[in-house]
N, C-alpha and C positions, 0 to 999 in steps of 0.2 A: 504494500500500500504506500509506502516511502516512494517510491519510484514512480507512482504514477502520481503523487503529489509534486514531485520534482521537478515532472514537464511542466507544470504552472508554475513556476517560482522562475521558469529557463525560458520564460513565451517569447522573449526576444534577442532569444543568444540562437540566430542561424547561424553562425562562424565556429560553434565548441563541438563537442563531440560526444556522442552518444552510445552507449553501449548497447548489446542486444537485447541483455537482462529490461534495461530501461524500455526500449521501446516493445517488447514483447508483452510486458507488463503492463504500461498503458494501452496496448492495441486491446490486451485480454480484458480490461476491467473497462474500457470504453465500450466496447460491445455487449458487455454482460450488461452494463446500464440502456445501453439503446433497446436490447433486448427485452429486458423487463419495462420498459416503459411498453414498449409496443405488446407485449403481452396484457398487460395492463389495460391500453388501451383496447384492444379487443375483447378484454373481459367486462367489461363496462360500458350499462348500459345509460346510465345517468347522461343526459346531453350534457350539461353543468360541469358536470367530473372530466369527462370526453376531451370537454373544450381545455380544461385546464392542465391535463395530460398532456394533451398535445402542443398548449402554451410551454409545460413543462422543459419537454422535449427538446422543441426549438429552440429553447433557451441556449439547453445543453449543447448540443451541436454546434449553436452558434460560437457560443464559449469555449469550447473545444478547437474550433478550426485553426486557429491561430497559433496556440501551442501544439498542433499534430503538423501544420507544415515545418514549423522551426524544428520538431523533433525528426521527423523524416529530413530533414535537411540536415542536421546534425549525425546520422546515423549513415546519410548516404557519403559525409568525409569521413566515417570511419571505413567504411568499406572498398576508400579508394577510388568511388563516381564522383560525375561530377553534379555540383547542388542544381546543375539545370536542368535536372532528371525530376525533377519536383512538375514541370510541365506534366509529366504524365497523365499527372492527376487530373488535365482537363480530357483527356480521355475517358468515355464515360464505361465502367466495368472493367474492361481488361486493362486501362492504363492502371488503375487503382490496385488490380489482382497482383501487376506484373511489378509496380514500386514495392508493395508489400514482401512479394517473394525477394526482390531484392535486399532489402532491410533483412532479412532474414538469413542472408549469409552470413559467413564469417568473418571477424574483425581484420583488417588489414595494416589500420596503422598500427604501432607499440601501446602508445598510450591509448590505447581505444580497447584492449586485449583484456577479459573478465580474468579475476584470478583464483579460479576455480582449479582446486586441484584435478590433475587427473590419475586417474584409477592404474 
């Protein structure tokens, strides 16, 4: 939960560096919240409630966007791309699928490198 607190504290550092852990962690806890909202909202029959869920929502998202590019920008100089790979994202589904799987390499630069022992 530390980590995905972090990318809000970082919403304007695109130039630092990110690690996998960070950005795995925010990608996992951002989705599990859009998730439950949207579950939510489909559980709910109240218009009243509806409306404010999906106020809720937008909120989130909106709030969100801004430290999810800096972070994916952050994560794509660890991996050694370059930050104008962040374009993707205006591609609608697969630019999004294909930055993600990117992120999700392995670290390239030193100081980008998690220090998890290995077995």
């Amino acid at each position: 939960m530390k980590l995905y607190f972090e990318v809000f504290k970082k919403f304007s550092d695109f130039f630092g560096k990110a690690k996998r852990d960070e950005f795995c962690a925010f990608a996992m806890i951002s989705t599990a919240v859009i998730v439950a909202f949207e579950i939510a909202i489909f559980s709910v029959e109240n218009l009243f409630a509806l409306k404010v869920l999906n106020t809720l929502l937008g909120v989130y998202v909106v709030a969100t966007v801004l430290p999810s590019i800096a972070l994916i920008m952050r994560r794509l100089h660890c991996i050694g791309r370059s930050r104008r790979m962040v374009i993707l994202l205006l591609i609608p589904i697969v630019g999004a699928i294909y930055l993600v799987w990117l992120c999700l390499q392995e670290d390239k630069l030193e100081g980008c490198k998690s220090h998890h022992p290995t077995a």
